[in-house]
N, C-alpha and C positions, 0 to 999 in steps of 0.2 A: 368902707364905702363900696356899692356896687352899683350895679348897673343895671338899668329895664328899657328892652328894646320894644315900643308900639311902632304899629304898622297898618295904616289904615288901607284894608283889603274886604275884598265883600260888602261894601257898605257898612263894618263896623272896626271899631279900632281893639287889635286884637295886640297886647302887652306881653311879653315873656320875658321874664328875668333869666339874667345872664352870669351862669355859675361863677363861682371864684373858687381856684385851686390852690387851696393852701395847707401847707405842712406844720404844724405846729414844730415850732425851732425851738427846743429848750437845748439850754447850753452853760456849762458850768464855768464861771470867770477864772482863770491862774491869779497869780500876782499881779499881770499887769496887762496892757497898759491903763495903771489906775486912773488917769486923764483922762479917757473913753471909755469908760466899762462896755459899751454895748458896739464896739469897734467891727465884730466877729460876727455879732449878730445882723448887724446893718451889711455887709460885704455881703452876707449869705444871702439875705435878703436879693440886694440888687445884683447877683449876678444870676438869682436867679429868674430874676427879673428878665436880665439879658440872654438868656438862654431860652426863655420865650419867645422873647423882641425875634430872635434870629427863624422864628415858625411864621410869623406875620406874613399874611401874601401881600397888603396892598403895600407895595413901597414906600407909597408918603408917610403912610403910618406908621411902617417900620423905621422910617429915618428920623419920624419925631420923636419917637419913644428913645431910639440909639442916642438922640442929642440929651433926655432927658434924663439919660442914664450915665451918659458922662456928665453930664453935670453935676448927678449924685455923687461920682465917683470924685469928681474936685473937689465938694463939699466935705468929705468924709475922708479923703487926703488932709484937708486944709485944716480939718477937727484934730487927724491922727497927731500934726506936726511932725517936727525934725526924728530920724530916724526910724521912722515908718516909709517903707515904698510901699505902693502898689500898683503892682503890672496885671497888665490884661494875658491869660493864658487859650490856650485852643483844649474847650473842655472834653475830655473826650465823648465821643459818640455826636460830636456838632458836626 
């Protein structure tokens, strides 16, 4: 899903699509955990997500997306189950 910004200037409504910055994640599963296959994939995913969230200028934006991202994070805890942590780190170069 992406996005397209109009903006009615000039007397007409002028559209620009709004890039999306994506890496293609291939990634090879170990043993486990066979309960999650895509455990690795998904974490990669959202933090890099949150490593974005942290460029955002307008604040409210920023704080809805930070709430949206822990949310994923609980989800994807709550998926991992017992003997899985995950802790939030200071990535470098943030």
């Amino acid at each position: 899903m992406g996005f397209i910004l109009c903006i009615f200037y000039g007397g007409k409504m002028h559209c620009h699509p709004i890039p999306i910055y994506e890496i293609p994640i291939t990634l090879v599963h170990g043993p486990g955990p066979v309960n999650y296959q895509p455990l690795i994939h998904d974490l990669t995913l959202v933090a890099s997500i949150q490593a974005a969230a942290n460029k955002v200028q307008d604040k409210k934006v920023g704080a809805a997306l930070s709430q949206g991202i822990q949310e994923a994070v609980k989800a994807i805890q709550a998926r991992a189950g017992e003997g899985i942590e995950i802790k939030a780190i200071q990535a470098k170069g943030q």
